[in-house]
ROMARKOL-239259 format. One record per residue (C-alpha): residue number from 1; residue in one letter; z, y negated, x negated. Coordinates in steps of 0.25 Angstrom, whole numbers, padded with zeros to 4 digits. Each point is the difference from the previous one (the first is absolute). Layout:
  seq  type      z      y      x
  NUM     A      Z      Y      X
...
END
This chain:
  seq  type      z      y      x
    1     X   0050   0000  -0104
    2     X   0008   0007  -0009
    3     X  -0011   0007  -0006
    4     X   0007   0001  -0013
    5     X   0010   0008   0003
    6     X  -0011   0013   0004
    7     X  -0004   0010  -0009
    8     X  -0015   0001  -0005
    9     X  -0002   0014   0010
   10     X   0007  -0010   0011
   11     X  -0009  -0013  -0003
   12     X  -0013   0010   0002
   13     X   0007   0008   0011
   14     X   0003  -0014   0006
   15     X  -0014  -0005  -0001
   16     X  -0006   0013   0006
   17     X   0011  -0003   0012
   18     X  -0006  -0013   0002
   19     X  -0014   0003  -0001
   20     X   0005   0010   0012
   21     X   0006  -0011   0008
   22     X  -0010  -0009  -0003
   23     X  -0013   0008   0006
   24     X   0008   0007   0013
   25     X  -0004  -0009   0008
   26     X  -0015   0001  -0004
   27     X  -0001  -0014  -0003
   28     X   0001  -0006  -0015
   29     X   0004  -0013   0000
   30     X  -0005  -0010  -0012
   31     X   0018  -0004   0001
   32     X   0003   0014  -0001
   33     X  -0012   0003  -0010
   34     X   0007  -0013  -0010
   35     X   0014   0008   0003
   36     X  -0004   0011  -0005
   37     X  -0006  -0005  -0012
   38     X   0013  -0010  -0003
   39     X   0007   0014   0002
   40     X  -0008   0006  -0011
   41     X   0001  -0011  -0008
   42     X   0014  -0002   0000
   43     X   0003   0015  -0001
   44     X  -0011   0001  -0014
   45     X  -0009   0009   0006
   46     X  -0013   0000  -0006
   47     X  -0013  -0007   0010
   48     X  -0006   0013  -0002
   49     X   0010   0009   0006
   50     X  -0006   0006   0012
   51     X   0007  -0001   0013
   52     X   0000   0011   0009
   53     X   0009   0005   0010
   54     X   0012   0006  -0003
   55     X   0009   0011   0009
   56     X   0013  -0003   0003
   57     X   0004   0016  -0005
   58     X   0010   0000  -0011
   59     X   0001  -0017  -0002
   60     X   0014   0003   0003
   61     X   0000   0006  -0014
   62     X  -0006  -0012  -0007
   63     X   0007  -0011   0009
   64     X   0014   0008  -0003
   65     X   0010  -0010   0002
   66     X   0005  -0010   0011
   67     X  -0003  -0012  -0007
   68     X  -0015   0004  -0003
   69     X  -0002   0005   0014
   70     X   0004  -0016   0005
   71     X  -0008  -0006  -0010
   72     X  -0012   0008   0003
   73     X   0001  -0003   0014
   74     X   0004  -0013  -0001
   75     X  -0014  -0003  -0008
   76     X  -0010   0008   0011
   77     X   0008  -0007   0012
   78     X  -0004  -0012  -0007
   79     X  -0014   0003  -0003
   80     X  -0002   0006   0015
   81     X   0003  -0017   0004
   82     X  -0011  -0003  -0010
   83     X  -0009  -0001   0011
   84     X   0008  -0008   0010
   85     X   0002   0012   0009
   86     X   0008   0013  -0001
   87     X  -0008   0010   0008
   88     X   0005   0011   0004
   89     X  -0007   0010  -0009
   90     X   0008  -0007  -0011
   91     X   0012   0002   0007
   92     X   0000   0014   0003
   93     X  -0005   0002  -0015
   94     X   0012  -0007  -0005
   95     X   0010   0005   0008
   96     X  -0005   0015  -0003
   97     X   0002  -0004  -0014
   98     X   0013  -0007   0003
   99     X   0002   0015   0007
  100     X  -0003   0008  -0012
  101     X   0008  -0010  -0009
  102     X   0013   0002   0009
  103     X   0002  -0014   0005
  104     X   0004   0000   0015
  105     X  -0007  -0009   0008
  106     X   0009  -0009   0002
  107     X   0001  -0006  -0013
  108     X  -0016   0002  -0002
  109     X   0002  -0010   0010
  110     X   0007  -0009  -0007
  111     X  -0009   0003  -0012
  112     X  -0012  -0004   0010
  113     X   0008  -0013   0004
  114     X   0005  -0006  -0013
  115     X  -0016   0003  -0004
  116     X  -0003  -0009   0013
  117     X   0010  -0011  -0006
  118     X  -0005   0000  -0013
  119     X  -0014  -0002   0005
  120     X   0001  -0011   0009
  121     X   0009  -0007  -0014
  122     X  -0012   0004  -0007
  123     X  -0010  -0007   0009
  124     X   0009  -0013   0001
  125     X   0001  -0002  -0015
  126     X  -0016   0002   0001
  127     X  -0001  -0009   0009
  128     X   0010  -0012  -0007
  129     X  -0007   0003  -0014
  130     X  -0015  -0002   0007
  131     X   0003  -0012   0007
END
């Protein structure tokens, strides 16, 4: 979501971020496996780009602005329901990013429950388009 709007050094910073969330809870998830690759497909990252895991020192710097910040955790909040379930690994990993990107918790909350919405619409339209 609103990938477009990020900067090459935030599309790779994002995907290092997701990879993050998406091994925290020690469980790779073939949903969370094809999010991530719709990720790096949408933001043109090559296949061949090697995922590894990426410390939250300094991504202040490369995700400098307010806008940025959102979409960034709009898109990992997102991928952490890929699964079906937001364990709790994945949330403290967000909200210490949600932390290190200055957005109080109470509006990460309403980040967390827009995403929620937009999943269950998701998963609606899925359902009227497969039956």
């Amino acid at each position: 979501m609103w990938l477009s709007t990020l900067s090459e050094a935030q599309r790779m910073a994002l995907l290092g971020l997701a990879h993050n969330v998406v091994v925290s809870d020690g469980l790779l998830d073939p949903n969370e496996e094809g999010m991530l690759e719709q990720l790096r497909r949408e933001m043109g990252i090559d296949a061949e780009y090697k995922l590894d895991y990426l410390e939250l020192d300094g991504i202040s710097q490369i995700f400098s602005t307010r806008p940025v910040r959102v979409v960034a955790l709009l898109n990992l909040l997102k991928l952490s329901y890929a699964d079906g379930a937001f364990e709790v690994e994945e949330e403290c990993l967000l909200k210490e990013i949600s932390s290190t990107f200055n957005i109080p918790d109470d509006e990460f909350l309403l980040l967390d429950n827009w995403v929620k919405r937009l999943v269950s619409l998701e998963n609606e339209a899925e359902s009227l388009i497969n039956a």
